[in-house]
N, C-alpha and C positions, 0 to 999 in steps of 0.2 A: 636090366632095364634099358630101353633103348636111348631114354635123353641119357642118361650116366655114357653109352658109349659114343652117343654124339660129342658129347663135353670133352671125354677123353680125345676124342679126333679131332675135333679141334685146339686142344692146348698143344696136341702132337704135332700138328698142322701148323698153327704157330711158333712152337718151338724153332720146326726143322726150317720155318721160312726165315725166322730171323738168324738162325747160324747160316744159309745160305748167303744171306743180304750182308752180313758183317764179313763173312772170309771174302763174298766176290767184291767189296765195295772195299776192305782192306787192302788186296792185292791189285785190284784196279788204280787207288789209287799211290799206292807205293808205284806202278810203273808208272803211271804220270808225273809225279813225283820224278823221280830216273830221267825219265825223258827230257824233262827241264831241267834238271841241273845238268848233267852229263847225257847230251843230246848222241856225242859221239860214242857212248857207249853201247847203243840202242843200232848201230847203223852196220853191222857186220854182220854175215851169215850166221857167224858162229854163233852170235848175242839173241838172235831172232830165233834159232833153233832153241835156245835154252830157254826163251819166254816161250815160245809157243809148250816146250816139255813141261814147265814148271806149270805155265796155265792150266794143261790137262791135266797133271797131278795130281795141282790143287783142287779141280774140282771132283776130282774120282776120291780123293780124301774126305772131300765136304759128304760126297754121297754115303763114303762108308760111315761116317760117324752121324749122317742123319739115321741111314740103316741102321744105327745102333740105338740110337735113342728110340726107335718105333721098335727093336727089341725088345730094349730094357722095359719098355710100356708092355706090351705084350707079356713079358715074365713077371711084371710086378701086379697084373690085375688079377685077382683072384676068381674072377667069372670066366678065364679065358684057360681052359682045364688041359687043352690036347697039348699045351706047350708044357714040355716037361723041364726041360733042360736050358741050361743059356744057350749053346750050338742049336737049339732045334730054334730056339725065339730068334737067334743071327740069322740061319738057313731063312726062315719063315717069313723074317720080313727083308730077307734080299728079294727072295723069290716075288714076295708080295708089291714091295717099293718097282722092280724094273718091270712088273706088271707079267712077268712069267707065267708065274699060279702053275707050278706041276700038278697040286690038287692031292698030294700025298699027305699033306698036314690041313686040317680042314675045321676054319673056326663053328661056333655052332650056337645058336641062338642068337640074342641079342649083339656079340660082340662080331657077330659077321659081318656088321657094317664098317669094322673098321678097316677090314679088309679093300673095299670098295675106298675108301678115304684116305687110304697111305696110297693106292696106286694112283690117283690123282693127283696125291702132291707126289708122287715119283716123278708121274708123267710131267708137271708144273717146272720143277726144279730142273728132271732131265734137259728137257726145255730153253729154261733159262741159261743153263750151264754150254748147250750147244750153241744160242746164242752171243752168249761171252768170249768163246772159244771165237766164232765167227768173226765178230768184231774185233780182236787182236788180232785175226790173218788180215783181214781187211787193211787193219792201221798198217802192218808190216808191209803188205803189200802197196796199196798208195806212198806210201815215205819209199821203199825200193824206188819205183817209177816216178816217184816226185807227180803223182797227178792228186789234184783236187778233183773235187768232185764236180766243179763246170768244165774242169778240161775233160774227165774221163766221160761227161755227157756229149763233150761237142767231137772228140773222137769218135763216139758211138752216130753221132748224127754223120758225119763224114762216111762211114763205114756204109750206114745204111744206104746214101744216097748214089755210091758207086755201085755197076752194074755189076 
């Protein structure tokens, strides 16, 4: 029935967005946290290379275990017949979550919409994740150069105005 797999995609949906929201708003603020008590720890190459590895990590971690949970949904719904296996529900919903679709495992009736509903919160989350990533090059980047955001405008303005 097509509300039953609406419902499903959305608890999925919700599920994946709030482990999303708790790992990036956990680690986000643990390094804020970092930065204010121990500012000088945050200020060497070495420290900055380690946040930026551990940011990406974390959220290639966050994606695998959302892709696990649109698995485990996938293996535990009994309308959803072509997945046999856990490896094929893993495979199926990487494939499905980063929006791939090889099309070699292929939902069928009703539950094909969930299809359609995990690569949007793929696409959502990817998203987000490449945003956060951003926003810690960014901060590393301004604390390197000590610029605020009125100085790095009025540089930009200077730049522009020479021929």
């Amino acid at each position: 029935m097509l509300l039953n797999a609406s419902l499903y995609g959305s608890l999925m949906v919700t599920l994946t967005v709030l482990l999303h929201a708790a790992g990036t708003t956990l680690w986000l603020k643990g390094l804020q946290k970092l930065s204010k008590s121990h500012p000088h720890l945050l200020a060497t190459t070495k420290s900055h290379f380690l946040v930026l590895t551990t940011t990406a990590l974390i959220v290639v971690f966050l994606h695998l275990a959302e892709i696990t949970l649109w698995a485990a949904a996938y293996h535990a719904i009994p309308e959803v017949e072509v997945i046999l296996s856990w490896p094929d529900a893993i495979y199926f919903s990487m494939v499905t979550f980063t929006t791939l679709g090889y099309g070699d495992i292929v939902l069928t009736g009703d539950t094909r919409l969930l299809t359609g509903i995990q690569s949007i919160n793929g696409i959502i989350l990817s998203g987000w994740s490449t945003a956060m990533l951003f926003m810690v090059i960014e901060t590393i980047w301004k604390q390197d150069f000590n610029l605020t955001d009125n100085q790095k405008n009025q540089k930009n303005q200077k730049s522009q105005k020479q021929p």
